[in-house]
N, CA, C and O atoms as CSV, one atom per row, in Angstrom:
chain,resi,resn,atom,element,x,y,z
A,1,UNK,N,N,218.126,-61.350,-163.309
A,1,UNK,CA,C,218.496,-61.933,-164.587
A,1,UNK,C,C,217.529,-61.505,-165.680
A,1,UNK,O,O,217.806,-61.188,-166.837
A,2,UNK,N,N,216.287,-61.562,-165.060
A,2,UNK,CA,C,215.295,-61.244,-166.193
A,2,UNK,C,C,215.204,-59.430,-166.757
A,2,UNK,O,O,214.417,-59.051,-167.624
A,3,UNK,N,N,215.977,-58.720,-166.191
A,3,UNK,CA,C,215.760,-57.295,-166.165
A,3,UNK,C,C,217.277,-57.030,-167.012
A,3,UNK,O,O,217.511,-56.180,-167.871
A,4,UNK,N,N,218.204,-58.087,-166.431
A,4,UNK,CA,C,219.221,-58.108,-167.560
A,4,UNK,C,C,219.144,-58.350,-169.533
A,4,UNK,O,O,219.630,-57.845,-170.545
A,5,UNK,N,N,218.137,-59.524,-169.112
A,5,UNK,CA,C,218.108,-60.066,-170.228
A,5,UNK,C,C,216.920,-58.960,-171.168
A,5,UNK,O,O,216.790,-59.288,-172.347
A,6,UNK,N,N,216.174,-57.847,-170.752
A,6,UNK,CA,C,215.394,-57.441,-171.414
A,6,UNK,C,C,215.916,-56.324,-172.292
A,6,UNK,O,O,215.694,-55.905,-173.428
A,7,UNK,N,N,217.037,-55.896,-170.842
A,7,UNK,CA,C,218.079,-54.549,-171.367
A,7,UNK,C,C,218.986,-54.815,-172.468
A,7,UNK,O,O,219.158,-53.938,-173.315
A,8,UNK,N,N,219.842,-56.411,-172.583
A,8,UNK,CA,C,220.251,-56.661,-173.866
A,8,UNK,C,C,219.216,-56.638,-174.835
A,8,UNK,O,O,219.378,-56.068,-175.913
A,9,UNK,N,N,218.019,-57.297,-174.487
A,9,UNK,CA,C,216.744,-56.895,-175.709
A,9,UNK,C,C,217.143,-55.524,-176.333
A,9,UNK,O,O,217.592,-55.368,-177.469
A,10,UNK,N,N,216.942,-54.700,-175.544
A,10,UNK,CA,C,216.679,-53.445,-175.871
A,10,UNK,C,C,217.446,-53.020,-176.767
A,10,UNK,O,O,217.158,-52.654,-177.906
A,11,UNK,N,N,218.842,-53.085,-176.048
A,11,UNK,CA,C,220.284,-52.759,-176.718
A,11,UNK,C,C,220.290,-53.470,-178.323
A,11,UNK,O,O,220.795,-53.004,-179.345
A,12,UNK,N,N,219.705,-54.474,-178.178
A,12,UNK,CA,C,219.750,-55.209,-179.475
A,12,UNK,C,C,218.550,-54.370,-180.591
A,12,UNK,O,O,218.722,-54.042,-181.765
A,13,UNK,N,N,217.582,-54.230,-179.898
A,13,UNK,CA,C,216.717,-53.542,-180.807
A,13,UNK,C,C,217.024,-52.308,-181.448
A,13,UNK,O,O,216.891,-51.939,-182.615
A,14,UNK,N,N,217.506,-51.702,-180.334
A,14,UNK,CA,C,217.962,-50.488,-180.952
A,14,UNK,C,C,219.253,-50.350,-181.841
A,14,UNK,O,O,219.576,-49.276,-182.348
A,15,UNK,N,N,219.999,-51.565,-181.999
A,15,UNK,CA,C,220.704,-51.552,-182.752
A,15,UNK,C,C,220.496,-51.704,-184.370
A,15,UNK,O,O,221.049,-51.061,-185.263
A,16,UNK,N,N,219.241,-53.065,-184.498
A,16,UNK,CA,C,218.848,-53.267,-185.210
A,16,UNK,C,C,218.211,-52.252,-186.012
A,16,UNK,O,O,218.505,-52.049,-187.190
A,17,UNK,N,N,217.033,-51.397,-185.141
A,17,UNK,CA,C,216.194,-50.360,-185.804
A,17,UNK,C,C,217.490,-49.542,-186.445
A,17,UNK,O,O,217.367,-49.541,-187.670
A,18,UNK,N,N,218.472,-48.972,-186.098
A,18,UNK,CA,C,219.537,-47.937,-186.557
A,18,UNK,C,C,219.521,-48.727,-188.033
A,18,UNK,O,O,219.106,-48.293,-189.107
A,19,UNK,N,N,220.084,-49.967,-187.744
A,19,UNK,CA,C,220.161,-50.414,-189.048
A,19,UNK,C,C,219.308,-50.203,-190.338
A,19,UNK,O,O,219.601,-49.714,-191.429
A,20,UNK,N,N,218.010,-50.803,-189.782
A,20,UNK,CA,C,217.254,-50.911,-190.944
A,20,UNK,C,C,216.247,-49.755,-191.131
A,20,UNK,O,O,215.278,-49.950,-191.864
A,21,UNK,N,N,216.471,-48.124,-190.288
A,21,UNK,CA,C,215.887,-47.447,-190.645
A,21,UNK,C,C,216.500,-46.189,-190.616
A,21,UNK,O,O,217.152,-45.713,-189.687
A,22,UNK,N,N,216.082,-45.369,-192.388
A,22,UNK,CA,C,216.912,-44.063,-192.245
A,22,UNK,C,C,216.715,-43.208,-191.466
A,22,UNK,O,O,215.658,-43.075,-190.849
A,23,UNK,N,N,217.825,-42.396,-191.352
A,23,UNK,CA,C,217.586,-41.571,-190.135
A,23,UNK,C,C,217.609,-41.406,-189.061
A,23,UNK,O,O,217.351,-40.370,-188.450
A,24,UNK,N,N,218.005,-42.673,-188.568
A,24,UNK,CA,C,218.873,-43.257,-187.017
A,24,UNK,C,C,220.540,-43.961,-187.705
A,24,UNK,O,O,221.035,-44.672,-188.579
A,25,UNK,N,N,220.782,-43.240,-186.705
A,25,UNK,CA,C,222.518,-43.444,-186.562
A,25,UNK,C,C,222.888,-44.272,-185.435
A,25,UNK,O,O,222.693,-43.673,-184.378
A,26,UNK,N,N,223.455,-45.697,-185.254
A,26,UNK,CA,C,224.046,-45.601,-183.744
A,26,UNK,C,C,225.639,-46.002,-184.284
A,26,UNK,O,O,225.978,-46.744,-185.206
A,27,UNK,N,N,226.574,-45.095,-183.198
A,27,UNK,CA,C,227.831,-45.783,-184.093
A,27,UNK,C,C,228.478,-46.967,-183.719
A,27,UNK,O,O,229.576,-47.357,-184.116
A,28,UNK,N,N,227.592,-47.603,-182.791
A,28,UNK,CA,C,228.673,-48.485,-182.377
A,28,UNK,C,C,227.696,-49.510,-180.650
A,28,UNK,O,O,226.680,-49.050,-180.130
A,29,UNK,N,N,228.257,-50.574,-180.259
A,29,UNK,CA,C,227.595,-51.261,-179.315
A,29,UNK,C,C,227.775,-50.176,-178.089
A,29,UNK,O,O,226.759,-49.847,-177.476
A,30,UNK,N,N,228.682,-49.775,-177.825
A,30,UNK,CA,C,228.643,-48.940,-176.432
A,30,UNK,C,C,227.984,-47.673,-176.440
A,30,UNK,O,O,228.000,-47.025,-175.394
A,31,UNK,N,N,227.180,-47.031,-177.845
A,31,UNK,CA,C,226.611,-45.897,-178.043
A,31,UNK,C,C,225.377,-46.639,-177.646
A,31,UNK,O,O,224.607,-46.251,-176.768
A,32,UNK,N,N,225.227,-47.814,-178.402
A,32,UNK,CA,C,223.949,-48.552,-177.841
A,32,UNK,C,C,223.261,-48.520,-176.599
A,32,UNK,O,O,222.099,-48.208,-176.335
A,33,UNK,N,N,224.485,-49.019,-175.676
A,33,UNK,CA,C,224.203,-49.141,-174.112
A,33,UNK,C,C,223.820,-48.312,-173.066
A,33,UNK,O,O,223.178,-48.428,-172.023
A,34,UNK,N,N,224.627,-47.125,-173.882
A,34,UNK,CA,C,224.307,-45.737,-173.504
A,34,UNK,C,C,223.048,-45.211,-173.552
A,34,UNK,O,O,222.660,-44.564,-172.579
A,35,UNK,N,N,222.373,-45.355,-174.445
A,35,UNK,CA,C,221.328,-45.030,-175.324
A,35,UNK,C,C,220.536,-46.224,-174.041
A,35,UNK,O,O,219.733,-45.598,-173.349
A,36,UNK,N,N,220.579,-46.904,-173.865
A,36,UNK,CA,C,219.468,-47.942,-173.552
A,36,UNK,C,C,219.361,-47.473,-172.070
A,36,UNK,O,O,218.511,-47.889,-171.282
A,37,UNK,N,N,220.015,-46.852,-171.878
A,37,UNK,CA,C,220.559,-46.838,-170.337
A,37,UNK,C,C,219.860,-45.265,-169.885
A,37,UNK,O,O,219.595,-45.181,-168.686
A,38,UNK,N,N,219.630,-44.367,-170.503
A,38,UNK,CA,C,219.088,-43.197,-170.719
A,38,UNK,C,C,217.892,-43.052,-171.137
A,38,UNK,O,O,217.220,-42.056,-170.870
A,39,UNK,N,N,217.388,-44.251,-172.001
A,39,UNK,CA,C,216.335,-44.455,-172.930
A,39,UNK,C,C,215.155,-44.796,-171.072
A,39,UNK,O,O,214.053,-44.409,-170.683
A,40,UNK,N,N,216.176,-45.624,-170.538
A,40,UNK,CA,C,215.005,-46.383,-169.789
A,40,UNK,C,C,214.926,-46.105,-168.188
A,40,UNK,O,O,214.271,-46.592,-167.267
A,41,UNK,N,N,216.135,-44.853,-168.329
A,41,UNK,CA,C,215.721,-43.904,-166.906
A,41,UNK,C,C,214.589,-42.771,-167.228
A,41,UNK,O,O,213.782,-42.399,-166.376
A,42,UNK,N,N,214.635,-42.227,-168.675
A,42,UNK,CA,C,213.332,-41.212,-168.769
A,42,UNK,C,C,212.709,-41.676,-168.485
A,42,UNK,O,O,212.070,-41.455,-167.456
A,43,UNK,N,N,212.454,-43.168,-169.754
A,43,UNK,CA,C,211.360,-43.644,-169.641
A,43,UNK,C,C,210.714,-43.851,-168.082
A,43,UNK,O,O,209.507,-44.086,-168.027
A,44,UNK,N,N,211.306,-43.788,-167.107
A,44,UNK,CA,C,210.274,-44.606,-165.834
A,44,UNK,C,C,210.322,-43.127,-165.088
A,44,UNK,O,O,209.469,-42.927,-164.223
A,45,UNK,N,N,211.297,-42.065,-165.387
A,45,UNK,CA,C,211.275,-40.427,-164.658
A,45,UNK,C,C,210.167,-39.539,-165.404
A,45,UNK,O,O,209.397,-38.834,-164.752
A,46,UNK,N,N,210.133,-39.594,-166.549
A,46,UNK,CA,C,209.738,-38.056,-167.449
A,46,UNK,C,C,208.832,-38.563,-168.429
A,46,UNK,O,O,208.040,-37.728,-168.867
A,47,UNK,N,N,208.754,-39.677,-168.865
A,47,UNK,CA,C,207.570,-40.127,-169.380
A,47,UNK,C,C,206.191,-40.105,-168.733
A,47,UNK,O,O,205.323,-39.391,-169.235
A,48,UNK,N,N,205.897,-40.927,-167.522
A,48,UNK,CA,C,204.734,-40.441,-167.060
A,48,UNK,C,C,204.299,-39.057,-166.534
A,48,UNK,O,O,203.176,-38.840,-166.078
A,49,UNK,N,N,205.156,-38.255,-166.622
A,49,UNK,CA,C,204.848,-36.780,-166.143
A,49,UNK,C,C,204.133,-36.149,-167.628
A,49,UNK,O,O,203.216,-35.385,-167.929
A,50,UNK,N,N,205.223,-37.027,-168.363
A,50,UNK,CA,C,204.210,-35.665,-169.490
A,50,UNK,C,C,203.296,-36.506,-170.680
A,50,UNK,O,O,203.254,-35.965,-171.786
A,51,UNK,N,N,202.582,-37.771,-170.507
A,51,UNK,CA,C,201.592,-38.507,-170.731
A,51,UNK,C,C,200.435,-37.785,-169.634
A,51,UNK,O,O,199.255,-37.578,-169.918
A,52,UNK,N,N,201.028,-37.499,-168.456
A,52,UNK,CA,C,199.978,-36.628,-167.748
A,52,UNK,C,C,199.441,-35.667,-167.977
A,52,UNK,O,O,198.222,-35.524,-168.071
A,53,UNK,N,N,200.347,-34.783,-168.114
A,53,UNK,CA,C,200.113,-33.530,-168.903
A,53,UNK,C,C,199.897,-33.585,-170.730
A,53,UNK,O,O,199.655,-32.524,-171.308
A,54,UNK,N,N,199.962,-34.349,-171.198
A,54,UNK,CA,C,199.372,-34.610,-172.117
A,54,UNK,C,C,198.124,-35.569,-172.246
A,54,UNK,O,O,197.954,-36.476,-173.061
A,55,UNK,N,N,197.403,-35.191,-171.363
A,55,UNK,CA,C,196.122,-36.823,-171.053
A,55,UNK,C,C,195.177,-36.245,-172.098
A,55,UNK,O,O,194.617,-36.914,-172.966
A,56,UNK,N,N,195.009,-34.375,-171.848
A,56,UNK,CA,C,193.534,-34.194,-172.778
A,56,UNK,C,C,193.844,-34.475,-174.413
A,56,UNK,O,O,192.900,-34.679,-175.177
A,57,UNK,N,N,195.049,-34.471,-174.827
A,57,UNK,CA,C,195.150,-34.302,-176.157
A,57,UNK,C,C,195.597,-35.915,-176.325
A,57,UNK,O,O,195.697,-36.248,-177.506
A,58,UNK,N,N,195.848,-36.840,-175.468
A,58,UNK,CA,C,196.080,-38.359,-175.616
A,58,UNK,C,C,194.479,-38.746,-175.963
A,58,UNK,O,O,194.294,-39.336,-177.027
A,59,UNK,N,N,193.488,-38.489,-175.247
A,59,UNK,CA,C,192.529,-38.736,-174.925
A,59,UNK,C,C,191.660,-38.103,-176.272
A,59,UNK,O,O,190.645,-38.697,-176.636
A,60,UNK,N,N,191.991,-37.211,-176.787
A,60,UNK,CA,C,190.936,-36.423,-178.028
A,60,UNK,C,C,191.650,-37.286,-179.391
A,60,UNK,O,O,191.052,-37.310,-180.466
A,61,UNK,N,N,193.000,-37.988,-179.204
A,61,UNK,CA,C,193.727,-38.641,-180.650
A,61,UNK,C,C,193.453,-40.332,-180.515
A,61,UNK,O,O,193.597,-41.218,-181.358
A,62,UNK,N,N,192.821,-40.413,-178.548
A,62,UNK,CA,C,192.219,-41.691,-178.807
A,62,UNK,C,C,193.656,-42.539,-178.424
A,62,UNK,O,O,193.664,-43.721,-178.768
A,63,UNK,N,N,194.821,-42.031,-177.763
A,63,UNK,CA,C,196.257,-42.770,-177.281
A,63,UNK,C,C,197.067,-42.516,-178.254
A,63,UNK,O,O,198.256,-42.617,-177.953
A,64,UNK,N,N,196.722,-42.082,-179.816
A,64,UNK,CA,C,197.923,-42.352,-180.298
A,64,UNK,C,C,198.996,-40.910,-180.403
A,64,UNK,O,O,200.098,-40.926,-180.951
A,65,UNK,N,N,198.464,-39.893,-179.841
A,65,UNK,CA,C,199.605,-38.825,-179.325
A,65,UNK,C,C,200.768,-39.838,-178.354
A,65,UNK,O,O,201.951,-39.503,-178.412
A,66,UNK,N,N,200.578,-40.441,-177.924
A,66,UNK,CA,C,201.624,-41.296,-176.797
A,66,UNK,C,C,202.780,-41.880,-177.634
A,66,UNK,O,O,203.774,-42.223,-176.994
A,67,UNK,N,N,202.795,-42.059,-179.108
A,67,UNK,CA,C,203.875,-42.570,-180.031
A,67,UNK,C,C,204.423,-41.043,-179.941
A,67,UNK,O,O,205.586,-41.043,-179.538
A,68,UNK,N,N,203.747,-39.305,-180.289
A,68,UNK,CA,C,204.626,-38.470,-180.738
A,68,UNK,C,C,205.566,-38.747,-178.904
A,68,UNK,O,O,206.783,-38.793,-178.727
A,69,UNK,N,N,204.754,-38.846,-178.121
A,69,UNK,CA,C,205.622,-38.661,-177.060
A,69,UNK,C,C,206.838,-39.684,-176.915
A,69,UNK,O,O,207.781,-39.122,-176.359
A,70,UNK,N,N,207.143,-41.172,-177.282
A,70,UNK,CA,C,207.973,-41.543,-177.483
A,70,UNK,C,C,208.884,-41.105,-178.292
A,70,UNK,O,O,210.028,-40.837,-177.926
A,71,UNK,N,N,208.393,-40.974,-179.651
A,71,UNK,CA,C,209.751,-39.961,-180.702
A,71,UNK,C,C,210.430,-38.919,-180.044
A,71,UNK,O,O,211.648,-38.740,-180.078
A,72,UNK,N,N,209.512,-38.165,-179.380
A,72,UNK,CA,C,210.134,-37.009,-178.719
A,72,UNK,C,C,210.614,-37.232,-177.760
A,72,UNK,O,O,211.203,-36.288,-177.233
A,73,UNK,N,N,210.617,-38.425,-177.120
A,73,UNK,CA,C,212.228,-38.692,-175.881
A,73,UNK,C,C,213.025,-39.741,-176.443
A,73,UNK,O,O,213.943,-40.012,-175.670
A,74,UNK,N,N,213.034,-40.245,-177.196
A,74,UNK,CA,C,214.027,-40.820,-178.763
A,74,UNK,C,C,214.399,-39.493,-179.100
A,74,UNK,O,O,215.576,-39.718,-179.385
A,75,UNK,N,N,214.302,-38.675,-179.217
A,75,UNK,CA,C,215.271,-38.052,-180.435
A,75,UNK,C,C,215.357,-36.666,-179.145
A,75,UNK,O,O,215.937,-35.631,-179.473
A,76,UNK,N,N,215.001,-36.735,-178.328
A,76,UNK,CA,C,215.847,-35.756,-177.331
A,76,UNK,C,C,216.987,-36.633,-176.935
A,76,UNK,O,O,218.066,-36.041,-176.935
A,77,UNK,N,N,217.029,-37.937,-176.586
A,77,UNK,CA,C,217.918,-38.054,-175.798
A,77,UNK,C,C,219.060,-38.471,-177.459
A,77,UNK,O,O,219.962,-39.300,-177.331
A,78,UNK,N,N,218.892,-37.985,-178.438
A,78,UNK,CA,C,219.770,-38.005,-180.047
A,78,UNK,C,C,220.615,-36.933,-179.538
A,78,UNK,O,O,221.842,-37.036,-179.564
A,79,UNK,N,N,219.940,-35.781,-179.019
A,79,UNK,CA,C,220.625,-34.539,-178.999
A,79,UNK,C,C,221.790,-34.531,-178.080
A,79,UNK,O,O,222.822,-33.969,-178.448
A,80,UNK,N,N,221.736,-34.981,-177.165
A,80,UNK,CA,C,223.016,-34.887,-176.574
A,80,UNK,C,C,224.555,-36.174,-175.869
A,80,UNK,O,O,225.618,-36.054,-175.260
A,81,UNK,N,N,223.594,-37.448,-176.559
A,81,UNK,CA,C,224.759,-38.374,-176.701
A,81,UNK,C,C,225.648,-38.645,-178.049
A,81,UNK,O,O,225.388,-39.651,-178.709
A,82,UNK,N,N,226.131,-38.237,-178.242
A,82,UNK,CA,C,227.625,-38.308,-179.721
A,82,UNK,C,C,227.526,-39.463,-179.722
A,82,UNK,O,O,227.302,-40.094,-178.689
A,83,UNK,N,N,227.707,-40.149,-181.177
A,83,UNK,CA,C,227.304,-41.394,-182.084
A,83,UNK,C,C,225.613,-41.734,-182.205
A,83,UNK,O,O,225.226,-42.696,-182.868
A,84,UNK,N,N,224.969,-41.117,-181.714
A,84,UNK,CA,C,223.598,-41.465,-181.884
A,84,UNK,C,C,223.001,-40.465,-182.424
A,84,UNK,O,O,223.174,-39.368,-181.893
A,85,UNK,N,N,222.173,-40.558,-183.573
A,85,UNK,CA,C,221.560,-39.707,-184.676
A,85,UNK,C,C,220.461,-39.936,-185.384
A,85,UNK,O,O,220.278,-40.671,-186.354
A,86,UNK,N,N,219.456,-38.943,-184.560
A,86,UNK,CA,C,218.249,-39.398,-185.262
A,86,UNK,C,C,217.921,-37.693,-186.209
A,86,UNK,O,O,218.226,-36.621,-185.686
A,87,UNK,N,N,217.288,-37.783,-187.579
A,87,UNK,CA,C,217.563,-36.869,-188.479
A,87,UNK,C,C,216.316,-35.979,-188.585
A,87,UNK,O,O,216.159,-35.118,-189.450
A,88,UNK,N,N,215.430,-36.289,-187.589
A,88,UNK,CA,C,213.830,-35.655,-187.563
A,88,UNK,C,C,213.063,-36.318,-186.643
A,88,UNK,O,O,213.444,-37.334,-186.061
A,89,UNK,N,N,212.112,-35.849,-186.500
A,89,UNK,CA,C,210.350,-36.122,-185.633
A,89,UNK,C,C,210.398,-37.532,-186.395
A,89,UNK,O,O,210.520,-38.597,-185.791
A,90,UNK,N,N,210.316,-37.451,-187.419
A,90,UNK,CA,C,209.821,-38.045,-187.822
A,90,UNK,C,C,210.042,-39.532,-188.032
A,90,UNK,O,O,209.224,-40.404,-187.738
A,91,UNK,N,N,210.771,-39.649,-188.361
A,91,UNK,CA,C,212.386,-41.300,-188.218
A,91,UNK,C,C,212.083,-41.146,-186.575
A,91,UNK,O,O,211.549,-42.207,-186.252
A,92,UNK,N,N,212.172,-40.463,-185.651
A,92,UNK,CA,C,211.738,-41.094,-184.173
A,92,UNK,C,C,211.133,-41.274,-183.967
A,92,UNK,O,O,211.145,-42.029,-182.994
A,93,UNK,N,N,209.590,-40.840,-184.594
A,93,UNK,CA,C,208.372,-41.026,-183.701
A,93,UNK,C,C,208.179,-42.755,-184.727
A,93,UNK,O,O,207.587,-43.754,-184.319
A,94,UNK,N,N,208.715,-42.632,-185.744
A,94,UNK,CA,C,208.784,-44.331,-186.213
A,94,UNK,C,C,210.070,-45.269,-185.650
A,94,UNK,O,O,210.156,-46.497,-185.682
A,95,UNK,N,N,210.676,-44.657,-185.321
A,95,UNK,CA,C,211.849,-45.659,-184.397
A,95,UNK,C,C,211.287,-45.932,-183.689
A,95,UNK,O,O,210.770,-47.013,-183.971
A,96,UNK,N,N,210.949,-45.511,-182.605
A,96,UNK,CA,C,210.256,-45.462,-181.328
A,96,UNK,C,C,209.030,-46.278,-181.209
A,96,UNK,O,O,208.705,-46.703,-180.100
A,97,UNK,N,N,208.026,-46.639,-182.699
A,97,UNK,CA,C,207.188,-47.535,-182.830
A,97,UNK,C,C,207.796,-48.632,-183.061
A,97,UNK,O,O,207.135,-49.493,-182.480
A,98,UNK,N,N,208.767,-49.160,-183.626
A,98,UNK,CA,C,209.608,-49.541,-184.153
A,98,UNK,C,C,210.063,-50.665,-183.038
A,98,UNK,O,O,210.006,-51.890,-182.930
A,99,UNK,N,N,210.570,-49.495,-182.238
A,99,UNK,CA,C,211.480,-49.859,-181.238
A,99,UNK,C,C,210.611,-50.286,-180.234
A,99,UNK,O,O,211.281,-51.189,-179.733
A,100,UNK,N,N,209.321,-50.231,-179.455
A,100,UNK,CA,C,207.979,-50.527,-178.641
A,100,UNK,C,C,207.956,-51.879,-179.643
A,100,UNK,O,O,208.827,-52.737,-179.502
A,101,UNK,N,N,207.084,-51.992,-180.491
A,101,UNK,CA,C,206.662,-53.442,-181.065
A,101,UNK,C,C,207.927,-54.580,-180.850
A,101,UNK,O,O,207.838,-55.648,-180.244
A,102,UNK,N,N,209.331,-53.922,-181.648
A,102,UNK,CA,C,210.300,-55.429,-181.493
A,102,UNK,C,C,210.120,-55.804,-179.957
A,102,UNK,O,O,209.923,-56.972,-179.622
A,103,UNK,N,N,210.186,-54.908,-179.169
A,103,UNK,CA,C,210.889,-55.063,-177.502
A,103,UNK,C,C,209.314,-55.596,-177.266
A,103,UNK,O,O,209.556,-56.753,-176.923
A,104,UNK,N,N,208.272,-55.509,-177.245
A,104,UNK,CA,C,207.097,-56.267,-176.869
A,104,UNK,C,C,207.249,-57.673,-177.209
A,104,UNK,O,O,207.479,-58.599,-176.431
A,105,UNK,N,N,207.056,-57.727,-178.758
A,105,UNK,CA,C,207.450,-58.806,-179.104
A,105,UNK,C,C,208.784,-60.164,-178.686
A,105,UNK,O,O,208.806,-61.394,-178.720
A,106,UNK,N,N,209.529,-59.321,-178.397
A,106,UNK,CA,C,210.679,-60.522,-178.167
A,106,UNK,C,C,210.170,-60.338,-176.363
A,106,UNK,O,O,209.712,-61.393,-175.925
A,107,UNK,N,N,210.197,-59.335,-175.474
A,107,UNK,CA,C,209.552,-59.926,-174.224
A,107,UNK,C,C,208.478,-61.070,-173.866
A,107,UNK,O,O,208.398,-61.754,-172.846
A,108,UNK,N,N,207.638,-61.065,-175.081
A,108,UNK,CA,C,206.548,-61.933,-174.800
A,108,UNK,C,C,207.341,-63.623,-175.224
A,108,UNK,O,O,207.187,-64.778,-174.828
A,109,UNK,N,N,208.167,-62.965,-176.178
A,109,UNK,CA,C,208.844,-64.703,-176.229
A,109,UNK,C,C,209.579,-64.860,-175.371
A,109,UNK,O,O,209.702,-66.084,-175.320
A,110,UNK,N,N,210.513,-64.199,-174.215
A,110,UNK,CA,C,211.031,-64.297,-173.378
A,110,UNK,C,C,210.259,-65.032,-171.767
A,110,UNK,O,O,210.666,-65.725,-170.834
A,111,UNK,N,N,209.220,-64.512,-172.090
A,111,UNK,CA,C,207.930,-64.823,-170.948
A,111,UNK,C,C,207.149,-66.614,-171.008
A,111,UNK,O,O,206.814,-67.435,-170.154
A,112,UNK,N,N,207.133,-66.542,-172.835
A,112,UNK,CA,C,206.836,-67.905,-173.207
A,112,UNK,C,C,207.447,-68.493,-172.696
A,112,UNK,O,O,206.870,-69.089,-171.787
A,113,UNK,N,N,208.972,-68.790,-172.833
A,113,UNK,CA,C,209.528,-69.528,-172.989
A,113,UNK,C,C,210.151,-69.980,-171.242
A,113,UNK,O,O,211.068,-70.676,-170.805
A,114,UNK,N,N,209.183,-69.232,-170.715
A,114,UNK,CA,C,209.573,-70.210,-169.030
A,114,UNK,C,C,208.973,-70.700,-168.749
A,114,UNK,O,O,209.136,-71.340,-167.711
């Protein structure tokens, strides 16, 4: 239930961020799901591989290379699902902060609140 309820988080966030920031497109709730659903198989496949391979240059920016690495699997996975549109690096690597803070934030109220 609780792994359910984080994935609607998600879905919700990312709906929201489309909204209120240029340069993300989502067209619709089932582009959403899609998106969340892809978002959070990299995330646990291909993310830690290349935080690895990116450790010396994480490590010389002090962690915050680890946001370009979120933008950059935000806006890869733009490229090949239709209705989802992100317009640069740049709108992702801030979605993607964007999108980390809401989903922290509402998890931790999710956690409170048992």
């Amino acid at each position: 239930m609780n792994i359910l309820v984080k994935f609607l988080l998600n879905v919700f966030v990312l709906v929201l961020v489309a909204r209120i920031m240029p340069g993300i497109e989502v067209s619709g709730l089932y582009i959403a799901l899609i998106v969340a659903i892809v978002l959070g198989f990299l995330n646990i496949l291909v993310r830690p591989v290349l935080l690895v391979i990116a450790m010396p240059i994480n490590a010389f920016t002090f962690g915050l290379f680890t946001f370009v690495i979120n933008g950059l699997i935000l806006w890869f996975v733009s490229t090949f699902i239709e209705g989802f549109v992100i317009d640069g690096l740049i709108p992702a690597i801030v979605g993607a902060l964007l999108i980390s803070v809401v989903s922290w934030v509402g998890e931790r109220y999710i956690t409170l609140g048992k």
